[in-house]
TIMI-2910 file (N, C-alpha, C, CB; in pm, 1 decimal, decimal comma, always signed):
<rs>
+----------+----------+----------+----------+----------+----------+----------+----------+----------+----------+----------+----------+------+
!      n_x !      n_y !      n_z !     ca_x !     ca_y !     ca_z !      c_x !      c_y !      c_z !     cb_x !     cb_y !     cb_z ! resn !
+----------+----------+----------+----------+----------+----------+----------+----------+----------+----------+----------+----------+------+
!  +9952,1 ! +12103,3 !  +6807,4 ! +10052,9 ! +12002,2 !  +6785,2 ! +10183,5 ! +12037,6 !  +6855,5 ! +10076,3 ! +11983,7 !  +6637,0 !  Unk !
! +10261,7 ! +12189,1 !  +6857,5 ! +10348,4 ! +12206,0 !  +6929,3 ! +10385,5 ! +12228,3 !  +7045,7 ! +10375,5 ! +12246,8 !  +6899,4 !  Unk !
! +10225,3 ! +12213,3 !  +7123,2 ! +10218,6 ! +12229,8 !  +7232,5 ! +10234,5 ! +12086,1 !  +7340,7 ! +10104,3 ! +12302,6 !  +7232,1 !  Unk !
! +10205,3 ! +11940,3 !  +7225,9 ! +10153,1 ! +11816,6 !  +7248,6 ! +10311,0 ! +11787,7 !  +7281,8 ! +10058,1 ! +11730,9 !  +7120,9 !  Unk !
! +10431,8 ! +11831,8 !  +7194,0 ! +10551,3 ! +11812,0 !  +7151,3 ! +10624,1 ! +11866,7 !  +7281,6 ! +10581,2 ! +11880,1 !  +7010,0 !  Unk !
! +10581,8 ! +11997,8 !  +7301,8 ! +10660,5 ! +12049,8 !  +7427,9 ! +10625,9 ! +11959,7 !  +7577,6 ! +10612,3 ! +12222,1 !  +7449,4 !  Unk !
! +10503,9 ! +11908,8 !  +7563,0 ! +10430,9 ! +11851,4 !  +7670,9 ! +10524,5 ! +11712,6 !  +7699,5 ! +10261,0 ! +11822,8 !  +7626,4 !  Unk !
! +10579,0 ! +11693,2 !  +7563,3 ! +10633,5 ! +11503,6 !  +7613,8 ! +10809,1 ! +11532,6 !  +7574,8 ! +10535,1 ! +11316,1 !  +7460,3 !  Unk !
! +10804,0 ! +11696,3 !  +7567,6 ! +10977,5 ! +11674,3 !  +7584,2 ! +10950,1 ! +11697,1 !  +7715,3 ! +11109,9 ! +11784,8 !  +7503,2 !  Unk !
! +10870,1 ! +11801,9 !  +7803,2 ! +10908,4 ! +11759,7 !  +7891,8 ! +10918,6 ! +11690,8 !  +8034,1 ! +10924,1 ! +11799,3 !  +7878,0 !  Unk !
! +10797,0 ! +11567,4 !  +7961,4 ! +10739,4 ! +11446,8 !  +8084,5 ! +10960,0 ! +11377,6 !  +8000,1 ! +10478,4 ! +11285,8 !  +8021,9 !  Unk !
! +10959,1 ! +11405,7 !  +7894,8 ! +11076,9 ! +11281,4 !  +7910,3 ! +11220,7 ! +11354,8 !  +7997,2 ! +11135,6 ! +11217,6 !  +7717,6 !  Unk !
! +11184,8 ! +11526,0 !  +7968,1 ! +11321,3 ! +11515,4 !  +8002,1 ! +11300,4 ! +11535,9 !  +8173,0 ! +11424,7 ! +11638,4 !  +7914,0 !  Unk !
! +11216,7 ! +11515,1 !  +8260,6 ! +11166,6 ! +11487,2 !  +8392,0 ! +11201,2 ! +11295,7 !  +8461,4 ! +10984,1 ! +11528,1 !  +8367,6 !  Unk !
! +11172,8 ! +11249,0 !  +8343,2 ! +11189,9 ! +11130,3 !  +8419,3 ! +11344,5 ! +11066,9 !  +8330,6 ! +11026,5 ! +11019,9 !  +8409,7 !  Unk !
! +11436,2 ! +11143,7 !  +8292,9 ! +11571,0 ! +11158,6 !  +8293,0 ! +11637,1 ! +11195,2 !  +8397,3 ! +11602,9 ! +11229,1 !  +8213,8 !  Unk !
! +11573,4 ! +11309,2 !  +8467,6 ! +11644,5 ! +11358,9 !  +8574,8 ! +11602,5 ! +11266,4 !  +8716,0 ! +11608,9 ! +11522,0 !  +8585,5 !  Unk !
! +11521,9 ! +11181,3 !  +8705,4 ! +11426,1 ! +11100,4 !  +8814,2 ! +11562,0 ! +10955,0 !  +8827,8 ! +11212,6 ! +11039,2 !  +8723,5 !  Unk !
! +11562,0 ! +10939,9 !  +8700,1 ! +11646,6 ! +10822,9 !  +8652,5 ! +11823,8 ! +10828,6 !  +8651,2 ! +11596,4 ! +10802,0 !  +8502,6 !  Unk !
! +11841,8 ! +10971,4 !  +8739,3 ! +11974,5 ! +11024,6 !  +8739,5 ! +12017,1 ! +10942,9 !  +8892,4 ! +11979,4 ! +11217,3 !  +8733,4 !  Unk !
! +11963,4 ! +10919,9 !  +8952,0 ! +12012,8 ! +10885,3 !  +9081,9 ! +12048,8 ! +10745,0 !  +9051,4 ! +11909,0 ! +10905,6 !  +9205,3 !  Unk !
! +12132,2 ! +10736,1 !  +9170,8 ! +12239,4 ! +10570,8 !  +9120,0 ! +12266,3 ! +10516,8 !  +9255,9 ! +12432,8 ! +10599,0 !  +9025,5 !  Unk !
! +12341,1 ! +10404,5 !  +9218,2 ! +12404,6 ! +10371,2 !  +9325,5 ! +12539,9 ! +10429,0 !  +9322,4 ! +12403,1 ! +10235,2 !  +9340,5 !  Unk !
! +12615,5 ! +10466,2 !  +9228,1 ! +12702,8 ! +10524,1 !  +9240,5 ! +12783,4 ! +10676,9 !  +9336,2 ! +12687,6 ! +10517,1 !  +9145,2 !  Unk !
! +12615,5 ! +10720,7 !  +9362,7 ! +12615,9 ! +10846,1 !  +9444,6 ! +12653,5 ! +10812,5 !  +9581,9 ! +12479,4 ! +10917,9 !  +9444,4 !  Unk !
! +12630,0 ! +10640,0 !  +9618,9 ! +12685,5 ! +10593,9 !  +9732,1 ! +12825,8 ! +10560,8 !  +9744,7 ! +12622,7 ! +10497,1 !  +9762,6 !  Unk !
! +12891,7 ! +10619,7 !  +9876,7 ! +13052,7 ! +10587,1 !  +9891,4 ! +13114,9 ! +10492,1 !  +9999,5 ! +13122,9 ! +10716,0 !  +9918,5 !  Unk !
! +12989,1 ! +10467,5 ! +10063,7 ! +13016,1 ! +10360,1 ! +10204,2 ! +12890,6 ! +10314,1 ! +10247,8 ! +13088,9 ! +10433,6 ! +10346,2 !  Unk !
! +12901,7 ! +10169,9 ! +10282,9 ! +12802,8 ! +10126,9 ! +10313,5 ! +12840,4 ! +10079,3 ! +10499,0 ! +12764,3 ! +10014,5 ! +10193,8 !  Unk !
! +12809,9 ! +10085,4 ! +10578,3 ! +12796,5 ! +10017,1 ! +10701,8 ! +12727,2 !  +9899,2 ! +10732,5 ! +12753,7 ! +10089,5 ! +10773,7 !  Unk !
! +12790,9 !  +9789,9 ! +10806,1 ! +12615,2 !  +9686,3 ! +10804,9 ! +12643,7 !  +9690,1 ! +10977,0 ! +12603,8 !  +9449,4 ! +10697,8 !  Unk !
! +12532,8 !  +9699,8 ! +11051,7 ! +12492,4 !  +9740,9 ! +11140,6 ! +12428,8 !  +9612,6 ! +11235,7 ! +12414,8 !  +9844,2 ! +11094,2 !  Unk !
! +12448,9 !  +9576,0 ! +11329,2 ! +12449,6 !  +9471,4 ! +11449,3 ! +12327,1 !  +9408,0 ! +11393,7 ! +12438,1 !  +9531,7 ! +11622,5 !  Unk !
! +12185,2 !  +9468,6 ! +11385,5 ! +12046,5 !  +9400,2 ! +11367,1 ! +12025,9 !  +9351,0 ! +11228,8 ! +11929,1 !  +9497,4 ! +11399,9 !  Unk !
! +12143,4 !  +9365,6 ! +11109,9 ! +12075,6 !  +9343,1 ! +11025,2 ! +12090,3 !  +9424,5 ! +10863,4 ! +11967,7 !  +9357,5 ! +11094,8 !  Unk !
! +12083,0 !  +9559,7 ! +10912,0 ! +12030,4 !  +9632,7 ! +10831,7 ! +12157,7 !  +9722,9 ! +10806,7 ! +11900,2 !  +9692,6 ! +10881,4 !  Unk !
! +12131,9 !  +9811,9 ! +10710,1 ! +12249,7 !  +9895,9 ! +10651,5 ! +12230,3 ! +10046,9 ! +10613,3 ! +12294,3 !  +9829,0 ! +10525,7 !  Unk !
! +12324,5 ! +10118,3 ! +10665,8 ! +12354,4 ! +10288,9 ! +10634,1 ! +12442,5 ! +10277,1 ! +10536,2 ! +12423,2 ! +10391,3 ! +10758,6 !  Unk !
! +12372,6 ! +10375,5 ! +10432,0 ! +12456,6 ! +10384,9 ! +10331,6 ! +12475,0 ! +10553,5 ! +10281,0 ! +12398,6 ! +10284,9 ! +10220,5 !  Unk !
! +12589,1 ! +10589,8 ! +10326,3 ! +12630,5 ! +10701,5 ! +10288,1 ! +12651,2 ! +10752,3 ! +10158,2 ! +12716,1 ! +10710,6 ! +10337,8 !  Unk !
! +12622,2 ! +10875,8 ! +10110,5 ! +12602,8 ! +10920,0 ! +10017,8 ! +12739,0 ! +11041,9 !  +9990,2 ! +12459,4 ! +10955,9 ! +10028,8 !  Unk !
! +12802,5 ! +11039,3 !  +9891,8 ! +12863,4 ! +11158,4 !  +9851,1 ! +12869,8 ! +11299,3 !  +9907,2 ! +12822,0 ! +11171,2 !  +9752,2 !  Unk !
! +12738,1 ! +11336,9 !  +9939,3 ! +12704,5 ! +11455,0 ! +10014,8 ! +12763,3 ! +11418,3 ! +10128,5 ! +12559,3 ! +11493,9 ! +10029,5 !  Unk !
! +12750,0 ! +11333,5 ! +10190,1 ! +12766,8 ! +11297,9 ! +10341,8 ! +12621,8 ! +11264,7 ! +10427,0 ! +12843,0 ! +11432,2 ! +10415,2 !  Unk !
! +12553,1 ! +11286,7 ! +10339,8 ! +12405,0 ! +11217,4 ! +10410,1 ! +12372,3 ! +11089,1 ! +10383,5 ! +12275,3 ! +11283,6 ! +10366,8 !  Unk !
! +12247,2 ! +11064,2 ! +10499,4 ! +12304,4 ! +10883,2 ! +10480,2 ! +12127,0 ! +10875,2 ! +10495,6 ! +12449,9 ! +10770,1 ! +10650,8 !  Unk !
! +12137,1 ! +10735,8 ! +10444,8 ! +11982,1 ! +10637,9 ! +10417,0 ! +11975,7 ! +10482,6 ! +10481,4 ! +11959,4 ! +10607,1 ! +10229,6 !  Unk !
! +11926,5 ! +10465,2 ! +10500,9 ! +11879,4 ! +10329,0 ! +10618,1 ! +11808,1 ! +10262,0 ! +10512,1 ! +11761,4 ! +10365,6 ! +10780,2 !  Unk !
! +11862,1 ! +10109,8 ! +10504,7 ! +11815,7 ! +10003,8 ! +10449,8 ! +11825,9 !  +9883,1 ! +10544,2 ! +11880,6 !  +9986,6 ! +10328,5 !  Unk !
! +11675,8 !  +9834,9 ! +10546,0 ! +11631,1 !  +9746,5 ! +10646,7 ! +11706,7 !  +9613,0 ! +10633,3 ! +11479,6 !  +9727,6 ! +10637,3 !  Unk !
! +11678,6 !  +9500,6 ! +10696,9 ! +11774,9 !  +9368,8 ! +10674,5 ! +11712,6 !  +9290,3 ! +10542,6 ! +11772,1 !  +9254,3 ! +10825,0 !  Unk !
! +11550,5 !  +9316,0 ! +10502,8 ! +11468,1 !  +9312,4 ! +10374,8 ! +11500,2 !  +9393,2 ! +10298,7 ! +11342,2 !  +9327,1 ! +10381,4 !  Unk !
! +11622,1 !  +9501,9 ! +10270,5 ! +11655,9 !  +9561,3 ! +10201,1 ! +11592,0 !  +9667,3 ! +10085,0 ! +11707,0 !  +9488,9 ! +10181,3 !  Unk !
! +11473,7 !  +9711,0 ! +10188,1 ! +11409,6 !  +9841,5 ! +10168,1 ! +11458,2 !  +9954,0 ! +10218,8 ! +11295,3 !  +9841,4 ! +10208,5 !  Unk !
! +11485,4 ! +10078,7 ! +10153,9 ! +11496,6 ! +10165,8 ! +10207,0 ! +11396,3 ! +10190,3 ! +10354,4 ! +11490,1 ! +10242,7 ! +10105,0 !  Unk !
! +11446,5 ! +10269,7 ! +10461,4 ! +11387,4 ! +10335,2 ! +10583,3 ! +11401,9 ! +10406,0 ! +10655,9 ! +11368,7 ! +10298,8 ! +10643,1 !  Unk !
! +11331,7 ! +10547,9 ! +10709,9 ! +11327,2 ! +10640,6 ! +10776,9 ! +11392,8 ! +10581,1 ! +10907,0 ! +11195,5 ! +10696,5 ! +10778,5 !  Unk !
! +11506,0 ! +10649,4 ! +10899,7 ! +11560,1 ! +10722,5 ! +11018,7 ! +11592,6 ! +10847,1 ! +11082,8 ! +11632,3 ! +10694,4 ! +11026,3 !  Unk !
! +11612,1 ! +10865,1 ! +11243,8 ! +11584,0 ! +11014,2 ! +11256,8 ! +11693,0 ! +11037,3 ! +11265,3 ! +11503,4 ! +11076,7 ! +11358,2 !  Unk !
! +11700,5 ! +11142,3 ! +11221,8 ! +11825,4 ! +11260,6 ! +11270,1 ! +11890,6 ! +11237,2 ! +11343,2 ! +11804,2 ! +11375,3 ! +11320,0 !  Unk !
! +12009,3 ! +11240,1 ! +11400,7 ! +12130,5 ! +11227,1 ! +11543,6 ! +12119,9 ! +11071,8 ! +11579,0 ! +12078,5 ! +11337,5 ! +11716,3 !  Unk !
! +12006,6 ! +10984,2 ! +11510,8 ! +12000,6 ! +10870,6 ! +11598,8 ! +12167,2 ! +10776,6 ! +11625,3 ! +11876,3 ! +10770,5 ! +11521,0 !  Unk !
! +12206,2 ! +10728,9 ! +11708,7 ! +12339,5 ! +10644,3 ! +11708,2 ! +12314,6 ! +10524,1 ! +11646,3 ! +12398,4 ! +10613,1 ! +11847,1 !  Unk !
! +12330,3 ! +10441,6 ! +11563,3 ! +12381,7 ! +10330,2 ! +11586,4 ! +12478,4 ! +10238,3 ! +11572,6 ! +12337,2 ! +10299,5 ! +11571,7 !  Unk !
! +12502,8 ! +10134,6 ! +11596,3 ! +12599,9 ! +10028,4 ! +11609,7 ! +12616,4 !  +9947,6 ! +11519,2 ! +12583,8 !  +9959,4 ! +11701,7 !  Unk !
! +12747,8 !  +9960,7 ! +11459,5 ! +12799,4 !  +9866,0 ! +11381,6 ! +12849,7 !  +9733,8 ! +11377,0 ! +12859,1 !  +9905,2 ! +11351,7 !  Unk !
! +12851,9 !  +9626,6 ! +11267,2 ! +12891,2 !  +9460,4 ! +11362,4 ! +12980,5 !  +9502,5 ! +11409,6 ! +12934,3 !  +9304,6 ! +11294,8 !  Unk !
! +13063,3 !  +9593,5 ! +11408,8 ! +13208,0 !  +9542,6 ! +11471,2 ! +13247,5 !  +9610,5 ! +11598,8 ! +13331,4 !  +9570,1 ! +11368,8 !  Unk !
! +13073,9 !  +9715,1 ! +11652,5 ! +13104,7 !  +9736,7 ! +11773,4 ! +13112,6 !  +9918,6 ! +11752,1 ! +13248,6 !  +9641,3 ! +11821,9 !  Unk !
! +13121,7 ! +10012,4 ! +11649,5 ! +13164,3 ! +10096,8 ! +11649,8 ! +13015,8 ! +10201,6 ! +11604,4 ! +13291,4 ! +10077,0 ! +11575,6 !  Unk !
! +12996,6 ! +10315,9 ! +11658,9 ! +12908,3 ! +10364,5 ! +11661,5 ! +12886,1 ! +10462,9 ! +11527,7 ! +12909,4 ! +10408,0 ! +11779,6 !  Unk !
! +12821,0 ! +10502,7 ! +11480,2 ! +12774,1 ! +10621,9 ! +11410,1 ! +12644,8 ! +10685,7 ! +11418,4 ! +12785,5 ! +10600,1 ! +11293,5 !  Unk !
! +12659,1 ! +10775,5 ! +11363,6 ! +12508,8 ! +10924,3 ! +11397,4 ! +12484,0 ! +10914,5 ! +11286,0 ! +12531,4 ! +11116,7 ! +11446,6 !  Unk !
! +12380,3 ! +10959,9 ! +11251,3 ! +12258,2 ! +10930,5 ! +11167,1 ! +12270,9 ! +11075,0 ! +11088,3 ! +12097,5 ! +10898,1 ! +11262,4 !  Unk !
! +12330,0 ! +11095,3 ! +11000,6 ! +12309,7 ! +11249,5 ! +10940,2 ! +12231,1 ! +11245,9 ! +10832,7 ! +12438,4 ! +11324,0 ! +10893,0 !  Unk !
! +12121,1 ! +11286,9 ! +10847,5 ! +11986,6 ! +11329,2 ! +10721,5 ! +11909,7 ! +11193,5 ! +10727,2 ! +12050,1 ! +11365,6 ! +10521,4 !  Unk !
! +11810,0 ! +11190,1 ! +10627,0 ! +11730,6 ! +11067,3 ! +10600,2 ! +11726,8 ! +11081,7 ! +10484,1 ! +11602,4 ! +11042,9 ! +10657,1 !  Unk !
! +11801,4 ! +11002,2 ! +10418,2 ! +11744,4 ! +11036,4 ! +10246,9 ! +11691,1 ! +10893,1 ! +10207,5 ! +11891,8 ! +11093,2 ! +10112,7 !  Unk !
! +11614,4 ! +10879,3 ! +10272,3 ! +11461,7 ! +10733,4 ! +10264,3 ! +11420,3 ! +10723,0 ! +10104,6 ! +11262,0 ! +10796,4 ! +10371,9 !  Unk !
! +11399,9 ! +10866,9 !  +9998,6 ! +11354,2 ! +10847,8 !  +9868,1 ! +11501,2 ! +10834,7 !  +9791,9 ! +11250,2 ! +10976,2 !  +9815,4 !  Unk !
! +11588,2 ! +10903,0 !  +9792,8 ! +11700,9 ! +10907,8 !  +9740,7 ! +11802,7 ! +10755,8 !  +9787,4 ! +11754,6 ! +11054,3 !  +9788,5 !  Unk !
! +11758,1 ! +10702,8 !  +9839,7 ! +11844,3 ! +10563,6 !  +9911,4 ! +11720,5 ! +10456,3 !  +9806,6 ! +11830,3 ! +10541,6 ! +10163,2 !  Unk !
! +11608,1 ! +10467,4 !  +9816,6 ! +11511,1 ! +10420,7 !  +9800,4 ! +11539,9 ! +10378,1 !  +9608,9 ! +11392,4 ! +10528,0 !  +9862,8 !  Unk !
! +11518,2 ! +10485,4 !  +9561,3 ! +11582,8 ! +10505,7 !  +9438,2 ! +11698,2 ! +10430,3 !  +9348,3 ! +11621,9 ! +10606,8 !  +9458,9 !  Unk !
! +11783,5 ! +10457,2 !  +9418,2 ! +11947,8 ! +10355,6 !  +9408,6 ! +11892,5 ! +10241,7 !  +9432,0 ! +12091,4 ! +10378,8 !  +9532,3 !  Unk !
! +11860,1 ! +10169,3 !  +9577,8 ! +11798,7 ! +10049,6 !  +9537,0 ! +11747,3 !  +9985,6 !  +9445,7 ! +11743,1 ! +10036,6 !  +9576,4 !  Unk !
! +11640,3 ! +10047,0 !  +9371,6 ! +11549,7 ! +10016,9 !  +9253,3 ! +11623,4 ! +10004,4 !  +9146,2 ! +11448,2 ! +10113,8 !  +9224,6 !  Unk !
! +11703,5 ! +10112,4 !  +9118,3 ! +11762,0 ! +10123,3 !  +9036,3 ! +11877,1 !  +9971,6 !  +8992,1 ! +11808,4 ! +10251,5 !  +9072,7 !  Unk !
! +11946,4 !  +9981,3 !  +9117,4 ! +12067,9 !  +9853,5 !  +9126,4 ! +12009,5 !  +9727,8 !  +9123,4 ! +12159,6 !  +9849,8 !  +9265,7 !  Unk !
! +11878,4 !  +9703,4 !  +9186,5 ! +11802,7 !  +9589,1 !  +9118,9 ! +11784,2 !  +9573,3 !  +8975,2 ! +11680,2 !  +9588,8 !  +9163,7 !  Unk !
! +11737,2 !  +9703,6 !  +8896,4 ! +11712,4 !  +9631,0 !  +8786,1 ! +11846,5 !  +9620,8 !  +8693,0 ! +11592,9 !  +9695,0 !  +8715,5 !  Unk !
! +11948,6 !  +9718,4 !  +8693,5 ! +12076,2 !  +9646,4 !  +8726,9 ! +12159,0 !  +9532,5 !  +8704,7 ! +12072,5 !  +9634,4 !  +8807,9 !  Unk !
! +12103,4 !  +9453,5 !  +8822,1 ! +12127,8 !  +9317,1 !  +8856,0 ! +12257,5 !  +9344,7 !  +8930,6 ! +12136,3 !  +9209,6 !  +8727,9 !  Unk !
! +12247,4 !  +9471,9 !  +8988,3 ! +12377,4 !  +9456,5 !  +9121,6 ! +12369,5 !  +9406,2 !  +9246,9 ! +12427,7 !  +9576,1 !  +9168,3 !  Unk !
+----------+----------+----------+----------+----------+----------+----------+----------+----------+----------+----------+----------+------+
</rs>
């Protein structure tokens, strides 16, 4: 029995820490010539969301272009951690 107890403290206290990511961890968003959007993170790493507004892998150093003409580099891919916040801010209703 106390083993059943330890088992589901800690599936719960796992998908507490799953359920920790936000949109709040985001501090800037970019929207980008084609569509789609970099959204920088606190750390300073950033995540790619398509113009369907799925998270998406981008590479490393890639440049791109912002509507207004101005460039940025691509630092990290955080595709699950961008991915996440999304889900999250949907159910939300942000």
């Amino acid at each position: 029995m106390k083993s059943k107890l330890a088992v589901a403290t800690l599936i719960g206290a796992l998908s507490f820490t799953a359920a920790a990511v936000d949109q709040s961890n985001i501090v800037k968003t970019y929207e980008l010539k084609d569509g789609s959007k970099i959204h920088v993170f606190k750390d300073g790493k950033m995540g790619m969301e398509n113009k369907f507004g799925k998270a998406v892998s981008m590479r490393e150093g890639q440049v791109m272009e912002t509507k207004d003409g101005s460039k940025i580099l691509m630092k990290g891919n955080e595709v699950f951690r961008l991915d996440d916040a999304l889900i999250k801010g949907h159910r939300e209703g942000s």
